[in-house]
LUMVEX-459708 format. One line per 5 residues: number of its first residue (from 1); their letters; for each residue y, x, z of C-alpha. Coordinates in pm, 1 decimal. Each point is the difference from the previous one (the first is absolute). Layout:
! residues N
NUM	A	Y/X/Z; ...
END
This chain:
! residues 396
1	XXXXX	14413.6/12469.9/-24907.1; -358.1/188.1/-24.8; -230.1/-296.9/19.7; -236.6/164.5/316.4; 317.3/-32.4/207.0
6	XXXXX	-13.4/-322.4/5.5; -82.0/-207.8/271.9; -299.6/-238.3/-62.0; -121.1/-273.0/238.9; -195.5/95.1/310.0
11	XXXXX	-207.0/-328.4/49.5; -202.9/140.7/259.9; 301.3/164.6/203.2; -36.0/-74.8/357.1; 347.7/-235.8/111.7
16	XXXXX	79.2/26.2/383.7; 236.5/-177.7/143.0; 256.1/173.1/178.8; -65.3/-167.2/369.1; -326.0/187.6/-65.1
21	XXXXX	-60.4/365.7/111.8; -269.3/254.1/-37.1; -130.9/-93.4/372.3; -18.1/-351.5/-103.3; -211.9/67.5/-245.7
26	XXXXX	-229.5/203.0/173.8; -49.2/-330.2/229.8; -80.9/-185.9/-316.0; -220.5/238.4/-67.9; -152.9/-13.9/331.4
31	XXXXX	-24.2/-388.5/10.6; -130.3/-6.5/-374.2; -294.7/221.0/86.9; -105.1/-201.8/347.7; 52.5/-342.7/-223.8
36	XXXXX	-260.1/84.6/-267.8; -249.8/145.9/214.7; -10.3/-209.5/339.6; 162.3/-320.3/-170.7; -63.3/-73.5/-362.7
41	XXXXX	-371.0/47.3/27.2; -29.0/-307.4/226.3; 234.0/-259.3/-165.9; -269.1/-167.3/-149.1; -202.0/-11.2/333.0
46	XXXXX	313.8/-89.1/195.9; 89.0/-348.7/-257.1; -323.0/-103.4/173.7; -11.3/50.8/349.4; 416.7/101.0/61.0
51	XXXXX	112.6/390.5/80.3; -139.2/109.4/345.7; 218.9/136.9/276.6; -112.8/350.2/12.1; 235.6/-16.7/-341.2
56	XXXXX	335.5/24.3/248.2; -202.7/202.5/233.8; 11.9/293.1/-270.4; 343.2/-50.9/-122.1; 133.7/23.2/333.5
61	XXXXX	-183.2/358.1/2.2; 171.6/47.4/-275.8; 305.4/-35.2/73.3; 33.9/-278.7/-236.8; 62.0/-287.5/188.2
66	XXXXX	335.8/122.5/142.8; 161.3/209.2/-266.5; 353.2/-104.7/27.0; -0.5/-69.7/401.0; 116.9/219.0/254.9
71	XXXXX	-138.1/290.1/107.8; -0.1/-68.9/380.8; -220.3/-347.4/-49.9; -259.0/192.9/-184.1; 158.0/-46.0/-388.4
76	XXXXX	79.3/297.8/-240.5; 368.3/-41.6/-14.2; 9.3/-46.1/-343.0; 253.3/-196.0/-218.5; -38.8/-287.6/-173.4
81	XXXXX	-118.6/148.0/-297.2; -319.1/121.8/134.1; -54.9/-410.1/63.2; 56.2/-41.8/-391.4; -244.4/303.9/-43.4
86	XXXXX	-311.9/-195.8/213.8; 82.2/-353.3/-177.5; -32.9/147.3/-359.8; -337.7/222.7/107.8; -168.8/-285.8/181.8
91	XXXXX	6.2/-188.9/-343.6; -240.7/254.1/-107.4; -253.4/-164.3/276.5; -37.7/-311.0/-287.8; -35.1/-183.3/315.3
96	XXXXX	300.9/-225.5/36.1; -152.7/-162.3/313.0; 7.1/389.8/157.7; 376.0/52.2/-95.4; 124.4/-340.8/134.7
101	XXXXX	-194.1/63.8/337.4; 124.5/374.0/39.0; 337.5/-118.2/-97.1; 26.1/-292.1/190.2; -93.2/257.5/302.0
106	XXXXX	283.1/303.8/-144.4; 292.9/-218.9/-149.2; 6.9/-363.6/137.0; -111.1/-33.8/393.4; 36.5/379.2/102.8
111	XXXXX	395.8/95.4/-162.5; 124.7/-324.4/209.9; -139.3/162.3/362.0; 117.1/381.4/-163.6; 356.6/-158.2/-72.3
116	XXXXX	41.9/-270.4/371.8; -267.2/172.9/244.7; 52.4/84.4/310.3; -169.2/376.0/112.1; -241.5/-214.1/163.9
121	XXXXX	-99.1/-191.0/-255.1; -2.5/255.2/-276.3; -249.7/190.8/281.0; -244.4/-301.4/14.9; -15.6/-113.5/-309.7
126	XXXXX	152.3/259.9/-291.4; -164.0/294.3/92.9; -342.2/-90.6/16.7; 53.1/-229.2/-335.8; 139.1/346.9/-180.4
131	XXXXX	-317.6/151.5/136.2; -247.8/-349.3/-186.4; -28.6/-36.9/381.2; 128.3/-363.5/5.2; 58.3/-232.1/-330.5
136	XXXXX	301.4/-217.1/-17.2; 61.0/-316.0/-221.0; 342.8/-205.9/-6.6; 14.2/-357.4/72.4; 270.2/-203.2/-246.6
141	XXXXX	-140.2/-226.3/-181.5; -105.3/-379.4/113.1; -188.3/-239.7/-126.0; 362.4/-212.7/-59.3; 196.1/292.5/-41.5
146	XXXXX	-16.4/337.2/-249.8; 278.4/162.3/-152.9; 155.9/-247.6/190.6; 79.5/235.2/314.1; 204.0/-316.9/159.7
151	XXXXX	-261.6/-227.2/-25.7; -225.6/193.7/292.5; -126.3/-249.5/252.8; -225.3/207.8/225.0; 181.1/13.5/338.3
156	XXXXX	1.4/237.4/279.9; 160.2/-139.7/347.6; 61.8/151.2/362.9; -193.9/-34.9/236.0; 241.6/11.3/292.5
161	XXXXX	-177.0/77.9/250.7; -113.9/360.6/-146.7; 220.5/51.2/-291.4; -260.9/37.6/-257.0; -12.4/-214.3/-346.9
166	XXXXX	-256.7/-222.2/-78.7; -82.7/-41.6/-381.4; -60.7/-307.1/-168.3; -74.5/-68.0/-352.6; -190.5/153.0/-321.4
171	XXXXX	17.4/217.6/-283.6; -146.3/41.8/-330.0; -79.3/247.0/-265.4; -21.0/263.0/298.8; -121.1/369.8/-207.8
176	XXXXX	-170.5/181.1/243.5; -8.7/-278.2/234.1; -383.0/8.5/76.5; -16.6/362.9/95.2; 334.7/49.1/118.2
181	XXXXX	114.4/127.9/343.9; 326.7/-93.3/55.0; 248.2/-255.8/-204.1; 372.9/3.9/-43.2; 61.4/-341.1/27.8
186	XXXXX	305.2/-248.3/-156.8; 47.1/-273.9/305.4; 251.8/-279.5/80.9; 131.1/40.0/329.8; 295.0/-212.1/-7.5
191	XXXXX	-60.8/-323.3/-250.1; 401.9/-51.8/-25.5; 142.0/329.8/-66.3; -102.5/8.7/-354.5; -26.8/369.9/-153.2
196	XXXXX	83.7/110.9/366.4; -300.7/-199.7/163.7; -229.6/268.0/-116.9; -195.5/284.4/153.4; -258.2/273.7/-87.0
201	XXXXX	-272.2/43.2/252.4; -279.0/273.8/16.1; -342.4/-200.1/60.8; -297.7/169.0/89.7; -300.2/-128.0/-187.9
206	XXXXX	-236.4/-53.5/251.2; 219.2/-156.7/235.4; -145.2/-378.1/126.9; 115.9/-278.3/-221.4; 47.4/234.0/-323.5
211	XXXXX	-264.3/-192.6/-202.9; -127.2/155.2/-336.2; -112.9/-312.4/-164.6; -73.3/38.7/-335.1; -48.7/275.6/-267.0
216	XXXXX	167.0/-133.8/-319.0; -192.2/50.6/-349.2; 282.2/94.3/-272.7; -8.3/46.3/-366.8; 76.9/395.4/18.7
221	XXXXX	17.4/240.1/254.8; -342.7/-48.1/105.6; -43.7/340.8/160.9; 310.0/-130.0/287.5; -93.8/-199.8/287.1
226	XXXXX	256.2/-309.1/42.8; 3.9/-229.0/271.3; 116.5/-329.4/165.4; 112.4/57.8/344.2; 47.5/-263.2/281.3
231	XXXXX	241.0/72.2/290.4; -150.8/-192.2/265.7; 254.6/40.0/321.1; -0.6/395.6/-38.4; 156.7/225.3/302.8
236	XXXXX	229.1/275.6/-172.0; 150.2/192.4/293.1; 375.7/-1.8/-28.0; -0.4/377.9/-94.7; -168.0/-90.4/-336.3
241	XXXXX	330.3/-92.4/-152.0; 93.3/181.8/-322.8; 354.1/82.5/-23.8; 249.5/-251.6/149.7; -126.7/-406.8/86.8
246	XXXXX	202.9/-209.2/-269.0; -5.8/234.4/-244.0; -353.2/-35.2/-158.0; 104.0/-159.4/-306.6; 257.6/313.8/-54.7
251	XXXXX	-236.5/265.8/50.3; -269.4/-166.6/-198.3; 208.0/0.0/-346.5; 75.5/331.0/57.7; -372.1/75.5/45.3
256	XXXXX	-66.6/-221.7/-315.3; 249.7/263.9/-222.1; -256.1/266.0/38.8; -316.9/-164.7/-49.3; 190.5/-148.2/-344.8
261	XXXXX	76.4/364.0/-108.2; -352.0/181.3/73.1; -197.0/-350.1/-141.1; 242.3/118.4/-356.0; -126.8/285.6/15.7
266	XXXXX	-355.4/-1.9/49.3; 54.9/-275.2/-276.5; 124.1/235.4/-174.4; -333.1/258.8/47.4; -233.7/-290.1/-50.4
271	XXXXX	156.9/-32.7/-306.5; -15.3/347.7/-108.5; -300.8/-17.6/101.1; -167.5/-250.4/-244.0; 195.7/100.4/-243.9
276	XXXXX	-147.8/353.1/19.0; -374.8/-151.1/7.2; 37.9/-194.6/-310.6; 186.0/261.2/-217.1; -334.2/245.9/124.5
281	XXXXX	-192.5/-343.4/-141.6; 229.7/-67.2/-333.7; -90.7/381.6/-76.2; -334.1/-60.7/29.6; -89.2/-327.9/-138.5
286	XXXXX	-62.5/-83.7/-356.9; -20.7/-287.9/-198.1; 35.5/-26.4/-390.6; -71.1/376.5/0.0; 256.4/140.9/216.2
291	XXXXX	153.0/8.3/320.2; 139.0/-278.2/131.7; 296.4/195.5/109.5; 87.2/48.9/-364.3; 87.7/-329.7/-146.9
296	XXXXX	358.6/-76.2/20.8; -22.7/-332.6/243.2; -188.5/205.3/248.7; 271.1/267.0/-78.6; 300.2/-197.0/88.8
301	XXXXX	-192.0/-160.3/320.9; -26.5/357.5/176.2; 385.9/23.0/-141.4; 117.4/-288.0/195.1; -225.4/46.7/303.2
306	XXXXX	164.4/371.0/50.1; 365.6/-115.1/-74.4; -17.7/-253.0/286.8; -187.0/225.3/209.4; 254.0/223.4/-23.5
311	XXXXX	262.2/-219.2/65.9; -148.8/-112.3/314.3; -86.3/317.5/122.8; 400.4/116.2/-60.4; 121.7/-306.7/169.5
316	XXXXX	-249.0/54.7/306.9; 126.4/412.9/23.6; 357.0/-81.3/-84.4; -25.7/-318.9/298.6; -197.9/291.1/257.5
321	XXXXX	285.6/243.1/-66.0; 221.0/-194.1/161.7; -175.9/-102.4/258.4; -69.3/362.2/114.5; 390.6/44.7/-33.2
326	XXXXX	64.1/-233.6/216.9; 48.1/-327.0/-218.1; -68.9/-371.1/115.7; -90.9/-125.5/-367.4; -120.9/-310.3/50.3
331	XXXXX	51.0/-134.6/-389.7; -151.2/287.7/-122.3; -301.8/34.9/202.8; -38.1/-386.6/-97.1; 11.5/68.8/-381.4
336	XXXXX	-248.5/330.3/58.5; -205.7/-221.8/167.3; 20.9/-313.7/-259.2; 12.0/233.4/-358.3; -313.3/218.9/189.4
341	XXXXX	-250.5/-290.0/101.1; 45.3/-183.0/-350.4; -68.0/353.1/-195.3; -283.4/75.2/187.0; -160.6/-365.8/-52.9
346	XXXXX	151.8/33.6/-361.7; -199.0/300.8/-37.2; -309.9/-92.0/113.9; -26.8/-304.6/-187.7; 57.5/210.9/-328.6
351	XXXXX	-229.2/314.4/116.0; -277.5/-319.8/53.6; 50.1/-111.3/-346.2; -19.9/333.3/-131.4; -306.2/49.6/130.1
356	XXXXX	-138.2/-319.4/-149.8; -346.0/-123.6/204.2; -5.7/336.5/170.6; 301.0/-91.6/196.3; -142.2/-323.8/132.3
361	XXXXX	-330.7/127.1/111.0; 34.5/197.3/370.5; -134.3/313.2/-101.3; 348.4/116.9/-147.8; 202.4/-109.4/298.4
366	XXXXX	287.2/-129.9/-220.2; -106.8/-346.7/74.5; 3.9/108.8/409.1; 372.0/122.4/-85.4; 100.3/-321.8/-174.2
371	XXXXX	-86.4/-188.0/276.5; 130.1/225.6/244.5; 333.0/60.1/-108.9; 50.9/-366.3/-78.6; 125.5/15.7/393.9
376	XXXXX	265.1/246.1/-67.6; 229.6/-337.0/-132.2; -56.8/-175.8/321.5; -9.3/238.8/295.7; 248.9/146.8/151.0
381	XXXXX	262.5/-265.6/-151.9; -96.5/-236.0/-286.7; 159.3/92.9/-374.1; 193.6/-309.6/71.2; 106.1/123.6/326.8
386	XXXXX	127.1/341.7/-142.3; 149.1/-181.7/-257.4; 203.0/-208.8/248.4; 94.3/301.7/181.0; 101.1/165.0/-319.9
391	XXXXX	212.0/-288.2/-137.5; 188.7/-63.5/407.5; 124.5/338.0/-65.0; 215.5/-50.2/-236.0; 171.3/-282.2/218.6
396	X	-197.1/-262.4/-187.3
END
């Protein structure tokens, strides 16, 4: 065999995966460009004083704020790809505060009332949030009760003389829950029905009683507003029920599946992210008279970082395919979501320590992304959550 026919190594070869096509890329390329020049410029600005809401105000011109929702409320139509596309490009913002509060607003509170609204509901309150016209946040967790779903205490009762509900009760660790418009929230309505006693209301925001007590300081994700909320005998009109009364605790697993898979990957894109950074750094930096980049521990470092990287990013793809096929997997969206969050805080440890005092000083924003992503292993369903999930699966 003449040796110029053989094939050599293409390192640099652009891999797409096949639930990828051409138009999916040009959205990419789309979002990419709007992220580095209305986004990433302020991240540093925005870990001080939080995002502003003129930042959903120009998505929703974009037409990024309802990608994959119907047409007829205002969305693009897209698939679910398109989702994947706008978690991995926000990553670009370095602003994990910005990606939790946009994604809080696309995949957590807003796919429950696209899924269980009625027309009327989807009028009032989807279309004008695909347009940044009205913010939404999702109300689960309680001060006695987090991945604990079950454990909810705040109450909503009848009032029998009109038929509305009247809320009761608190939640914590609210994102978006200071600016918000509108919450989709997790109440008890019948305290001995168990998983059946539960029901998803839509709560506007400014309604008497809704009282936004306290904006929480957090270790990461300083650019994200997140709240304590106090339910103070709230009126919801009996038309503000999402999907069917008794079935809350259903619909809101089925919610929690697709925050798990898009929180993999934009795990997986923060990742890639630092990782990219600090190679651009290790190429740079010398000490002893060359690069960094060139002495074999350094090496092996980048070695591991893209193996696992690429492992989670496979996973995440492999875990979305199905999902746009159709598939309910619950195990593997759980693994994604577990394998994903511990690469990504894996990865920014290491890209820290490559970076030696540089990393821990602000100016290189790898200590800002270490802290940030820290939240990827609790959110959204603890490791040890996922890992319970996981391991029930197998009929253990």
């Amino acid at each position: 065999m003449a040796t110029d026919s053989v094939q050599r190594p293409d390192h640099g070869a652009a891999a797409r995966h096949p639930m990828f096509t051409d138009e999916h890329e040009e959205l990419r390329a789309s979002i990419r460009a709007f992220v580095e020049r209305e986004l990433q410029p302020h991240a540093e600005e925005w870990e001080e004083t939080t995002f502003p809401d003129s930042v959903f105000r120009r998505m929703g011109e974009l037409g990024f704020l309802g990608l994959h929702y119907p047409e007829e409320h205002g969305g693009q139509g897209g698939d679910y790809a398109t989702q994947i596309v706008l978690a991995e490009e926000m990553a670009r913002s370095d602003c994990g505060g910005l990606v939790m509060g946009v994604a809080v607003h696309t995949d957590m509170a807003n796919p429950v009332l696209k899924l269980l609204g009625t027309d009327a509901q989807k009028r009032e309150w989807l279309a004008p949030a695909l347009r940044g016209e009205k913010i939404a946040c999702l109300g689960i967790t309680e001060p006695g009760a987090g991945s604990d779903v079950a454990g909810i205490q705040t109450r909503a009762e009848r009032d029998p003389a009109t038929g509305d509900w009247i809320v009761n009760g608190s939640k914590l660790y609210i994102t978006n829950g200071h600016r918000a418009d509108y919450i989709v929230l997790v109440t008890r309505t019948d305290p001995d029905a168990g998983h059946a006693g539960f029901t998803l209301l839509l709560v506007d925001m400014h309604s008497p009683g809704v009282v936004r007590e306290k904006r929480l300081e957090k270790l990461g994700m300083h650019a994200s507003d997140t709240a304590l909320l106090a339910f103070q005998d709230v009126r919801v009109p009996a038309e503000n029920v999402l999907g069917e009364e008794g079935k809350g605790f259903y619909h809101i697993m089925w919610e929690l599946q697709g925050e798990r898979l898009i929180a993999a990957a934009g795990a997986v894109a923060s990742a890639q992210r630092l990782f990219d950074t600090t190679l651009d750094y290790a190429r740079e930096r010398e000490a002893f008279g060359r690069a960094i980049g060139k002495f074999q521990g350094t090496r092996w470092k980048f070695a591991e970082m893209a193996t696992k990287i690429e492992a989670a990013r496979q996973m995440t793809y492999s875990t979305a395919w199905r999902v746009m096929q159709g598939d309910y997997p619950v195990r593997e969206i759980s693994m994604a979501k577990l394998y994903a969050s511990r690469i990504a805080c894996e990865v920014a440890d290491e890209c820290l320590q490559i970076h030696g005092g540089a990393g821990y000083m602000k100016e290189y924003g790898i200590e800002r992304a270490w802290r940030d992503l820290r939240l990827n292993r609790i959110g959204a369903g603890t490791d040890e959550t996922m890992l319970e999930v996981i391991g029930r699966s197998y009929g253990l």
